[in-house]
N, C-alpha and C positions, 0 to 999 in steps of 0.2 A: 568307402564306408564312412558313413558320419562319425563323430567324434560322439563321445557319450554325451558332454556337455548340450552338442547340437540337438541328439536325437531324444536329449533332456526335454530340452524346450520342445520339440514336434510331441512328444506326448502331452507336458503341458499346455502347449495351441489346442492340442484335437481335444482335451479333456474339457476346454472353458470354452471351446466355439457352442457346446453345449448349454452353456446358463446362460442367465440373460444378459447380466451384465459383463465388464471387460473391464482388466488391471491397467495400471497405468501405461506401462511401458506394452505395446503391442505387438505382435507379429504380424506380417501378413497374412496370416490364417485369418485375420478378424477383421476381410475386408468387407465393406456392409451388404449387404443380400440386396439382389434387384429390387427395386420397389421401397428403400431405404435404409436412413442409419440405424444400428443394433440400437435398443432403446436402452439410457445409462443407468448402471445398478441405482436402485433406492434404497431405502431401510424399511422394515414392516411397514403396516399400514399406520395413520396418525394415529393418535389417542386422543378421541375429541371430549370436549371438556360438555361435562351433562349442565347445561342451564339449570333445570330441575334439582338441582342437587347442593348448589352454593349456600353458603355458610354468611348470616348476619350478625355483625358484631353490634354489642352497645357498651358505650365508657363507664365504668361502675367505680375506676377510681383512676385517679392522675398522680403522675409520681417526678418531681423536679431533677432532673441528672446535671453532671457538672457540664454535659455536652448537649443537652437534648429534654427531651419528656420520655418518659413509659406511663403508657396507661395501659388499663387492666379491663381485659377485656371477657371475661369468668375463664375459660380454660386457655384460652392465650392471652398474649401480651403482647402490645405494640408499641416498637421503639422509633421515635423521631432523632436521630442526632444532628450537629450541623456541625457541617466540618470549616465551610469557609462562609461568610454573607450570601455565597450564592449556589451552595453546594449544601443537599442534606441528604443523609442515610433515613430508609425509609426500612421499617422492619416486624413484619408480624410470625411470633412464634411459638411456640409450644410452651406451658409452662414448666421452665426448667433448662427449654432448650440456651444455647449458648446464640449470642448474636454469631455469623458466620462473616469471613471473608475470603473468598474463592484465592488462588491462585493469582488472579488478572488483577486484584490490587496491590498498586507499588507503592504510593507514600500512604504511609501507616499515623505520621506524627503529627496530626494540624492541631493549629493554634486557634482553639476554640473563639470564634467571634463572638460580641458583643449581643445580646436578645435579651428580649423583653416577654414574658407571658402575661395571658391575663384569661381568669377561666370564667366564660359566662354560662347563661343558663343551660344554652341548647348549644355552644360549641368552644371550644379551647382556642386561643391564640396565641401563635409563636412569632414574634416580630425580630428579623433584624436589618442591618441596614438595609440590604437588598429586595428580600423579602418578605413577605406575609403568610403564614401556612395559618391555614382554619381547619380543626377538626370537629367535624360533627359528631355528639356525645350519642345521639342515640341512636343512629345508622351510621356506624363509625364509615368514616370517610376523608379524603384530605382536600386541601384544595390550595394551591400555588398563586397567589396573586405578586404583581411588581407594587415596587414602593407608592405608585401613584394609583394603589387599590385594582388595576386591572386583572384579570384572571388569566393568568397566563396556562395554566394546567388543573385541570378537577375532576377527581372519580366518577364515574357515571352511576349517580343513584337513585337513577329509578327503579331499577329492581332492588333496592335496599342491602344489595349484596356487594359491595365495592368492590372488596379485595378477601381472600383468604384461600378456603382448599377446597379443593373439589376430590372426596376421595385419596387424598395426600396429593393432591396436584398444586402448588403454589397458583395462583390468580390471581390478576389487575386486573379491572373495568373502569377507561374514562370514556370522558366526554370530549364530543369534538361537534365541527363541523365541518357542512363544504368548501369552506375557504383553509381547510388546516392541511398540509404536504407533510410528507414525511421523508427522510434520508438516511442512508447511512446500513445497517443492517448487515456490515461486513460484505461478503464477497456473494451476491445473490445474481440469480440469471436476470432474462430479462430486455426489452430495448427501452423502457424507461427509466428516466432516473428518481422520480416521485413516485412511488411505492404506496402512495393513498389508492385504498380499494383492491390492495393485492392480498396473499395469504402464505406470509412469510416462515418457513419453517427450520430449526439451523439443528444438523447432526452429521458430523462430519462423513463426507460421503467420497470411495473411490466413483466419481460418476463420468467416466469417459464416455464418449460420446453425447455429451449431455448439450439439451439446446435449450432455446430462449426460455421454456415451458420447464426445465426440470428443477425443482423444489430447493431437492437438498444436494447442494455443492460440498468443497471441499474443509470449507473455513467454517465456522461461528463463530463470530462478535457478534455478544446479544445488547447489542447499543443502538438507538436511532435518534433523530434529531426531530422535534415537531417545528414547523414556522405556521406562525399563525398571527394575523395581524400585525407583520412584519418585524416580529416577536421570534426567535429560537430558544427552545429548552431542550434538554438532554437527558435519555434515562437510560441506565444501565442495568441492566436486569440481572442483576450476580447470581448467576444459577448455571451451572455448567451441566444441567443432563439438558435431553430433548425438550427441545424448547418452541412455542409458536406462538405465532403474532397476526393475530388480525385485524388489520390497518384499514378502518372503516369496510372492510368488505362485506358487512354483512348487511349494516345501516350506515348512512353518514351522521350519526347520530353519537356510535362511540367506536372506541376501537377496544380491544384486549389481548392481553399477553398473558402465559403461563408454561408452566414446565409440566415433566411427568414424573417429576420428583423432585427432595427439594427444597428450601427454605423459600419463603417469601422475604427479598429482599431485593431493594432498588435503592439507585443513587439518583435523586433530582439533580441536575445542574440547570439556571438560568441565564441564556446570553446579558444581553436579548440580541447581541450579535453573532451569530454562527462561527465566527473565530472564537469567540469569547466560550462557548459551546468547548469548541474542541480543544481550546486552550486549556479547559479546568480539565476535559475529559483524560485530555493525556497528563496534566499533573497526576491526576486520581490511579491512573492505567500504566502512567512510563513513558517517557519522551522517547524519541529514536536517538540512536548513537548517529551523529555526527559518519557518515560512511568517507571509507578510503576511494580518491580519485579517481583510481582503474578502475570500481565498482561500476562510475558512471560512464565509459565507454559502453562501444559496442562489444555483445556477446555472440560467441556463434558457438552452434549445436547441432548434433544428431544421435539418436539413436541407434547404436547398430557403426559408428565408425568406425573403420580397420586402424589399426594404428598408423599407416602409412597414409592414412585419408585425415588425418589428425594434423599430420605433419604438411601435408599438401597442400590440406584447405589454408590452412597459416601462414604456410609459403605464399599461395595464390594471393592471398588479401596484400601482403606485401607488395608480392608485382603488381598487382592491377592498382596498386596506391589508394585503396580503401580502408579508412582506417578502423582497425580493431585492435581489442584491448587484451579481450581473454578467448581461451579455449573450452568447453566444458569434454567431461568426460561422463558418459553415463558407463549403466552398469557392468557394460561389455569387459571395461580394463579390470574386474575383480575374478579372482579363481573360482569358476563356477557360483558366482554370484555368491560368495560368502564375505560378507561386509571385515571391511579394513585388513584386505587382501589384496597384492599385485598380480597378476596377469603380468610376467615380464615382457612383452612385448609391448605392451599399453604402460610399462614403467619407463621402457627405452623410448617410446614416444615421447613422453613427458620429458626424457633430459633432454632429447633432441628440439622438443618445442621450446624448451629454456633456455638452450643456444643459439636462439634467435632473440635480438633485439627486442624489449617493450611485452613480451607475451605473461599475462598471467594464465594459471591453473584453475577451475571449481571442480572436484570431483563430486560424483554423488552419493549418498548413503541411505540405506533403509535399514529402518527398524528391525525386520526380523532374519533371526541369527540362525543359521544352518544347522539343525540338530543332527551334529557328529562328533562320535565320540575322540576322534582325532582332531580336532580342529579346536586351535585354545582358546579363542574367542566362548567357544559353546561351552568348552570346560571349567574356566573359571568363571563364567557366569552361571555355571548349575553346583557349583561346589559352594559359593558364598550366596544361593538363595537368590539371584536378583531376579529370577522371572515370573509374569502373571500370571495366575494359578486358576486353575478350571476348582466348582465346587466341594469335590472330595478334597481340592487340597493340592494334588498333582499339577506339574506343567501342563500350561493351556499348551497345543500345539496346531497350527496350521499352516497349511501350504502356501509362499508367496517363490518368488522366483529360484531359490536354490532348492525348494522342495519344502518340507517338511522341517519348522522353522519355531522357535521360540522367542517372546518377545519381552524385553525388557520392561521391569516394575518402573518406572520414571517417575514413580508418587516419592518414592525412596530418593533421598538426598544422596547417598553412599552409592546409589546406581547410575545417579546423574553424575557423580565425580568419577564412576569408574567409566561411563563414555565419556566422558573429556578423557581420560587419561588415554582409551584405546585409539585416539584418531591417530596415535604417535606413528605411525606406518604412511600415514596418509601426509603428513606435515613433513617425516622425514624425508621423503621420496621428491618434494615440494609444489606440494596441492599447496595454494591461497585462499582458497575458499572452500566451502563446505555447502552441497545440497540436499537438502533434506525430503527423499520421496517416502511417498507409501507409507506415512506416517495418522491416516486419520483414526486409525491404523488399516491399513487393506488387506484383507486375506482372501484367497481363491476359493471362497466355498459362498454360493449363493444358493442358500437351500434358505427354510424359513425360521430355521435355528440363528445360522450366522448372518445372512443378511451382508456375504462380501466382507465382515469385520469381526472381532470376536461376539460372543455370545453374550447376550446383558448380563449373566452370572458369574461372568469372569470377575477375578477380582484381584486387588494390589494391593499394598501397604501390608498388613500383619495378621495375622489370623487372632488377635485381639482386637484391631482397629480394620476391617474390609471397608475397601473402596470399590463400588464393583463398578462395572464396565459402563451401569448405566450413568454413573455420576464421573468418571473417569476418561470415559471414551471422547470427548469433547476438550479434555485437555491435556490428552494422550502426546499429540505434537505439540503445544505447549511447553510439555514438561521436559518432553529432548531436545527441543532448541535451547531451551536456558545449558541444558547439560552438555549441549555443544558451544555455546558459548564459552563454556568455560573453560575449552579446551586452547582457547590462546591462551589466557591466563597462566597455562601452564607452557604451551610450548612456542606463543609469540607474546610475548608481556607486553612491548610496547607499538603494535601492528593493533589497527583497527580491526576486529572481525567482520567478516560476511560470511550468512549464510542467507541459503533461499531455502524458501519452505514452501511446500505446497498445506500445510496445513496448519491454522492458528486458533488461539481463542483470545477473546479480550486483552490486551496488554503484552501479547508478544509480539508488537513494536518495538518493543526494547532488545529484541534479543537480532529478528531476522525481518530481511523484505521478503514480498509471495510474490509465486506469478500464480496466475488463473486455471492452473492446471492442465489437463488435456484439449484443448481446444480443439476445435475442427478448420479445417481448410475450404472455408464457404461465407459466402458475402453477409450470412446472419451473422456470424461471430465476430465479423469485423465491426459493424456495427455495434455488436451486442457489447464488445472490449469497452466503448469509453461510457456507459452509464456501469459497468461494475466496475471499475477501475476508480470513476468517483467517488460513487459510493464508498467502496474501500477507501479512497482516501481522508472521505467523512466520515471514517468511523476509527479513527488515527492511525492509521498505516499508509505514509506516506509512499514509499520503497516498494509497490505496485506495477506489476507488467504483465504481459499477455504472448505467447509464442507468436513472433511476429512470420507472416503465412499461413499460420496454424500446424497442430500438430499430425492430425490425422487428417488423412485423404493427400490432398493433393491440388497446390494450387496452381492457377494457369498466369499468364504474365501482367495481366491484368488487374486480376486481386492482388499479386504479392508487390506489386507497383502502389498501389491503394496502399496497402498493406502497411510499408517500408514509410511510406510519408508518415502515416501515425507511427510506426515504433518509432521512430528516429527521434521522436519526443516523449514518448514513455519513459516515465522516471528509471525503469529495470526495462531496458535495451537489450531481448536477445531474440535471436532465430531458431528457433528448437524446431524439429519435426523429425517423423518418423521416414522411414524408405517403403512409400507406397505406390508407386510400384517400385520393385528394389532399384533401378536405376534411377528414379526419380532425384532430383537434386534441389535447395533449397536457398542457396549460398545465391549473390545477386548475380552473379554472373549466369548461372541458369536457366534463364530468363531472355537472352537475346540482348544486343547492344543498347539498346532503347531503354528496356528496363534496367541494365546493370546500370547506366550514363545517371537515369531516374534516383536512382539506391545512392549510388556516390555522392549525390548531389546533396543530397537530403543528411545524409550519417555524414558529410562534411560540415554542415550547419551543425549539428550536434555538437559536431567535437569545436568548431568555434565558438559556440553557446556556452561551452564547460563552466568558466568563472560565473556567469549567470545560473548555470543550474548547481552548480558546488553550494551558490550562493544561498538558492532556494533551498535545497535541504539543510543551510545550516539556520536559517529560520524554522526548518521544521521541525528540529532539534531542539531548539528553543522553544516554540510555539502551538507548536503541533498540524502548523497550517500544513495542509495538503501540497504537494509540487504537481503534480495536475488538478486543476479544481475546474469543476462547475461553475459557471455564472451565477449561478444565486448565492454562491461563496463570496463574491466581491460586491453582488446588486441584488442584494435581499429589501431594497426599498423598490426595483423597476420589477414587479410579478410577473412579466412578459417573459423575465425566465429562469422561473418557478420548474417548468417542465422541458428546457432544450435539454437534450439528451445527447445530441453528434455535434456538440460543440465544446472546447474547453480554454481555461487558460491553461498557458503554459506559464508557469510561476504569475505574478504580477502584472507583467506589463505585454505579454503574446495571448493573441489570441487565434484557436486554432480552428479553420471548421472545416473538416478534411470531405472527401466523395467515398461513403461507403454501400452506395447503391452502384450494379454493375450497369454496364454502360452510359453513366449517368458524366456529362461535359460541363455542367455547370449547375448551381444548388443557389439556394437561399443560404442569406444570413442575416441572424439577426444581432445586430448591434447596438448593446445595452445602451441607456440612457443616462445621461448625465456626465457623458465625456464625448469626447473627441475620438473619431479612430480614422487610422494611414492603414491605406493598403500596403501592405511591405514590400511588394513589386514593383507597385506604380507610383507611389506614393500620393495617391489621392485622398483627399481629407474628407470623411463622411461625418457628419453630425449622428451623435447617439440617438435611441428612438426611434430607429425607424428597420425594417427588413429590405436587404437589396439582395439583386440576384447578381452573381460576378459568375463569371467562364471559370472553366476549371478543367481543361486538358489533362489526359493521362498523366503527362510529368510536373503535373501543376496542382501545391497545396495551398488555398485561402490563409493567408494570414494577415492578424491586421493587429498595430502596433497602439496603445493603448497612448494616447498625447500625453503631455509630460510626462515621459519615462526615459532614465536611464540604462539600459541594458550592456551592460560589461561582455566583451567578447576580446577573442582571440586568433593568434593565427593558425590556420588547422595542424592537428600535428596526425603521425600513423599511429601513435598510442599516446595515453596520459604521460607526461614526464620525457616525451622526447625532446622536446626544447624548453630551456627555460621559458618563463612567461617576462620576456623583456617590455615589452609593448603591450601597456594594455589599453585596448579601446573602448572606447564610451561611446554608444551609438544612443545618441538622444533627438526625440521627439520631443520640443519646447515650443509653448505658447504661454505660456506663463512663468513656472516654477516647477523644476523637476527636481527630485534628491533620492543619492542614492547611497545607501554605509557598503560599504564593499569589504568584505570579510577575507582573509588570506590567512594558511598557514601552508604547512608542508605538507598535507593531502594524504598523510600515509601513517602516520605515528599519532601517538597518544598524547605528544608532549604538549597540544592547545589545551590540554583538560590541566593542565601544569603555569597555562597564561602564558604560549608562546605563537602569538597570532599578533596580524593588523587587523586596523578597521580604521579605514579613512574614508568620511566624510567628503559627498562629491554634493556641489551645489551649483544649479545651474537657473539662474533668473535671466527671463525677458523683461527689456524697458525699455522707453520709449522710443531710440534711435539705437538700442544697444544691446549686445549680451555681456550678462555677466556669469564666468567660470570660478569658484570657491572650493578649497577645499583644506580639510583639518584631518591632524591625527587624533581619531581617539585613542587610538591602543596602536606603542607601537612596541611589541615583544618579539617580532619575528624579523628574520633577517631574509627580507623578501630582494627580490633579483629585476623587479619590475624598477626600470629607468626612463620609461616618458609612459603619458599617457596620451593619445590619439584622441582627441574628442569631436566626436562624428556630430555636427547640427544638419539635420536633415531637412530640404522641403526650406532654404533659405536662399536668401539676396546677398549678391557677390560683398565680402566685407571691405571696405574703404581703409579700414586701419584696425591692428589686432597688436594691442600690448600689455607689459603687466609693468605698471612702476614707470622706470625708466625704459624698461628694455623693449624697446620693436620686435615685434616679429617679422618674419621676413618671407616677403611673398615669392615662391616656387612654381614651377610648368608641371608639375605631375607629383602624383602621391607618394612615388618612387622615391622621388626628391622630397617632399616632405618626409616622410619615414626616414632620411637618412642625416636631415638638417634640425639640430634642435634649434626650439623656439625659431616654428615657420610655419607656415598654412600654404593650404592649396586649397582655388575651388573648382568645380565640376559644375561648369554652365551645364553640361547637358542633364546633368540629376539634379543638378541645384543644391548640393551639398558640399558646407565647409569642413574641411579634415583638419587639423590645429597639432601640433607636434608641441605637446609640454612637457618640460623635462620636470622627472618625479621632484627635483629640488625646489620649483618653484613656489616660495612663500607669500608670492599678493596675489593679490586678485587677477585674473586676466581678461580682460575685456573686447570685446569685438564691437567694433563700430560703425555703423551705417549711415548713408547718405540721410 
């Protein structure tokens, strides 16, 4: 006899094989029907914006602010603020209304730059250093020029209608043309990464099954990036309801954005470099925390694991010496799927995987709370009022996996502390991480009321102040990642948080990384992973990943070989899938020797990469630069690529162009211009500029090493923090000058935000018979355990003499022996690379010297 719980789920399968779309987590019941995939839930139909209908403003008065202008435009008003020389709020309102800022803005306090006005006949002008805004007085409109008078951005006014409402719809119209690309637009499908000529729509969607063609995915960030004339500018569209963007598709003439509800409000930002773009964008939005070192291991997952399959798979990774970091736990270990609840079996699993060396925890959690009246979660959430309320007033209630489910008010400050407060079951038991599903919010009813999520009349906050679902529901997951954030605060204080979210808006970089949601197990979505994974990263989320195999279906040893070579460098490194068919397995060893040898090989480079990728996100922490980027991120002067899509760097100085076409042995690449690039196999030197074709065998990923660059690695460990980091190696690619800061702390605690970190300065010049090795402390507050450095010169002439000062170094027969002899070299006639053993003490210069 099934268990209730089982014969739970088999009526939920048989009830949803019936709608169109499909919840995140699936059964086999929702295997796809002959003739193809089930098509992924959408939200009603668009709400297109009437042309005929738009609203002309003309300036009738101007008004000087201690930040900005307002001019008076008869029944609204429009406000210019500037917050930095290259940063301005852009704001047309109602008179009366209040200027608004969403959720997604995090610094509140700038120091008003320096500007100049000057109000002529037919238009206003606002100058500051960066800067030039021109507003036209009698077809109000704006227009962005750089300091050397060029037009970086300008409303399209030719139908004298620029900006304002359509029927209370907020709307932009600019101008562009065919030379202008666009980026960024959060997590959208897709196999391009230029988004010119598409029709972008963001409202967050449960859209499993979803392919290159479906609209609305999981996330909104309503942010993109224009380049134009090798030019980047950045607009943020601060409006959290259903929002759309038409990206020259209609003319190459202009494009337009608007919501379906609303303020009219935007933030310009001006690179004119695309770092400099995403630089302000996450000042304005929240930089990322700085993540804990296990984060960036490898992840494994399933669906549907026994608890003894928990424990096995963990064990396995151990014997077969592949290294992983953490475990996930989906919803299976909760009591009948009632959130921050054990399943003692799936809690005994968790000590038993704890008593194993090196393993961390992520459990998962969904927003909606099992309505029963026994269960305390439901009880003291319906006694202090915290849940979203249908329009009489009453709890909104709908069906996700425990049934019949009520979902937290998360506009409410007092709700967000009391889910911090409840994860205590989940932290006691010792989960490390938190996953956050089923938060766009999902609910099992796809009629034309709900549309898969609650009803746009749903509503939050207070029955004085209603937030309803249609201004709420976009920053629904949002508002419980910050609430889960807060949940170390109280029960890890000095422990980095991690949490994954399938679902964000604007600025919750700050709180959690996403993966891509439900993927599929097929050669589209492996392709389709690195233009949205960009994209996300150009729209400041760096902490981006994709189910590596995919989630649903089922893949064969070929793809997940494809596969495993891009995860292995995905910033969020995990194997998630479902059991399709139930014995189907996803772990590398399922795959046959060949592919497991493939998987190893790859997540071994990974975990020696670690001090270079720790490194990249702690730039991105700072910066907001991307840890997988695009090439037009680095060479927005070479256009040649404007539009590569299956290519990327990996931090700075990798670059990756994996086989994601099936039976495909070897691919083009093209190799930007104005540098050097090594094959990192062969070590062949190709001049920028040009496109070559290179082999690319099942167990073989293109990578090519960008000249003058230093890359910090390590020796492989089976998880973060197995070995100290005694040895740290510096694999450099020099013909000139490479340099590189190298950042260290303790990878786990908070205390770098306290000033308890290195950063030493590594300097590596060619000249003319010689190299020269430099290096300085800038920060030295941590008590790091690194005792020599390895410094790898690749693609070089055997060295005649290598000393620093007085001291020789002393030449050795094998690497062995170098690693074990301070101040000593070895070289490798056959790769032509010198290895150099410097002990961390060494305070001159070290030099190596050539015939």
């Amino acid at each position: 006899m099934l268990k209730l719980t089982q014969l739970f789920r088999v009526m939920i399968a048989a009830a949803l094989v019936m709608v169109v779309s499909l919840p995140s987590t699936i059964t086999t019941t929702f295997a796809a029907p002959a003739g193809g995939q089930t098509p992924a839930a959408q939200p009603e139909p668009d709400t297109p914006l009437n042309k005929d209908n738009l609203q002309t403003f003309t300036v009738t008065g101007v008004k000087n602010l201690k930040n900005g202008v307002q001019f008076d435009l008869g029944e609204y008003k429009a406000f210019i603020r500037l917050y930095s020389e290259d940063l301005a709020k852009v704001s047309v309102l109602k008179n009366g209304q209040k200027e608004f800022d969403s959720p997604a803005i995090h610094k509140k306090d700038w120091k008003t730059p320096s500007f100049e006005t000057s109000d002529g006949q037919d238009e206003y002008t606002i100058t500051t250093k960066e800067l030039t805004i021109k507003i036209n007085k009698s077809k109000f409109g704006v227009k962005f020029l750089d300091k050397q008078g060029n037009v970086i951005n300008e409303d399209y006014m030719k139908n004298g209608a620029s900006s304002g409402y359509e029927n209370g719809k907020p709307y932009v119209f600019k101008k562009t043309n065919k030379e202008e690309n666009f980026y960024g637009f959060g997590e959208q499908g897709g196999l391009n990464l230029n988004k010119r000529g598409k029709s972008v729509g963001m409202w967050n969607t449960d859209a499993f099954g979803y392919s290159k063609d479906t609209k609305y995915l999981y996330t909104s960030i309503p942010f993109f990036m224009g380049l134009k004339d090798k030019k980047a500018y950045g607009i943020l569209f601060d409006n959290s309801h259903r929002s759309y963007y038409e990206m020259a598709s209609e003319s190459d003439d202009y494009y337009y954005f608007y919501a379906n509800g609303g303020p009219l409000t935007y933030y310009f930002m001006y690179g004119p470099e695309i770092s400099n773009v995403i630089d302000r964008y996450t000042e304005l939005t929240g930089k990322m925390d700085l993540p804990a070192e296990w984060t960036l291991g490898l992840h494994q997952s399933k669906w549907e694991y026994t608890p003894d399959e928990i424990v096995n798979v963990a064990k396995t990774y151990r014997e077969k010496k592949i290294p992983l970091d953490t475990m996930h736990f989906d919803i299976d270990y909760m009591q009948d799927y009632r959130v921050f609840t054990w399943d003692q079996k799936y809690k005994d699993a968790l000590k038993r995987l704890k008593q194993m060396e090196g393993f961390h925890a992520i459990a998962i959690n969904d927003p909606g709370v099992k309505k029963d009246e026994n269960y305390s979660v439901y009880k003291e959430g319906t006694a202090k009022d915290y849940w979203a309320k249908n329009p009489d007033g009453s709890n909104f209630v709908g069906p996700v996996w425990p049934g019949d489910s009520v979902f937290p008010d998360f506009s409410k400050e007092e709700v967000r502390n009391w889910w911090a407060k409840s994860h205590k079951p989940l932290f006691d038991a010792g989960i490390d991480g938190i996953w956050n599903d089923m938060n766009e919010p999902s609910v099992f009813r796809d009629d034309d009321k709900h549309n898969n999520t609650m009803p746009l009349d749903t509503y939050f906050g207070s029955d004085e102040n209603k937030i309803y679902s249609t201004e709420f529901h976009n920053l629904f997951g949002h508002r419980e990642n910050e609430g889960t954030h807060k949940a170390w605060s109280m029960y890890k204080p000095n422990e980095r948080p991690f949490i994954l979210t399938r679902d964000m808006f604007a600025g919750s970089q700050r709180y959690a990384a996403i993966w891509t949601g439900d993927n599929t197990s097929n050669w589209e979505h492996l392709q389709m992973s690195m233009p949205m994974n960009m994209n996300i990263g150009l729209s400041g989320v760096s902490f981006v990943g994709n189910d590596i195999g995919g989630f649903a279906s089922s893949a064969d040893s070929e793809l997940f070989t494809r596969w495993i070579e891009v995860g292995a460098f995905l910033p969020f490194s995990r194997i998630h899938y479902m059991p399709d068919p139930k014995n189907y397995g996803q772990e590398p060893w399922r795959f046959g020797p060949e592919a497991e040898k493939t998987s190893k090989k790859y997540i071994e480079m990974r975990y020696k990469l670690l001090p270079y990728l720790y490194n990249a996100f702690k730039d991105s922490s700072e910066t907001g630069k991307p840890v997988q980027q695009p090439l037009v991120y680095h060479f927005q002067e070479d256009e040649k690529t404007y539009n590569v899509s299956d290519q990327f760097m990996f931090g700075d100085s990798m670059m990756l162009a994996p086989v994601v076409k099936k039976g495909q042995t070897s691919r083009k690449v093209y190799l930007p211009k104005g540098e050097t690039w090594i094959d990192f196999w062969t070590k062949k030197e190709y001049k920028g500029g040009q496109t070559i074709t290179v082999d690319a065998p099942l167990d073989h990923l293109p990578i090519f090493m960008k000249e003058d660059s230093i890359v910090p690695t390590r020796e492989v460990q089976q998880y973060t923090g197995e070995k100290e980091l005694t040895n740290l190696v510096l694999d450099t690619y020099v013909d000139d000058e490479a340099n590189y800061s190298f950042y260290e702390d303790d990878g786990k605690s908070l205390n770098h935000k306290k000033g308890e970190f290195d950063i030493t300065n590594f300097s590596i010049e060619e000249k003319r018979n010689k190299i020269e090795f430099k290096k300085s402390m800038e920060a030295d507050r941590f008590d790091s355990d690194i005792e020599q450095y390895t410094l790898k010169l690749n693609n070089e002439e055997a060295p005649e003499k290598v000393y620093a000062a007085r001291n020789n170094y002393k030449a050795v027969d094998s690497l062995k022996d170098m690693t074990k002899t301070k101040r000593s070299y070895f070289y490798d006639e056959e790769t032509k690379t010198i290895y150099i053993n410097i002990p961390v003490e060494e305070s001159k210069k070290v030099q190596i010297k050539f015939n």
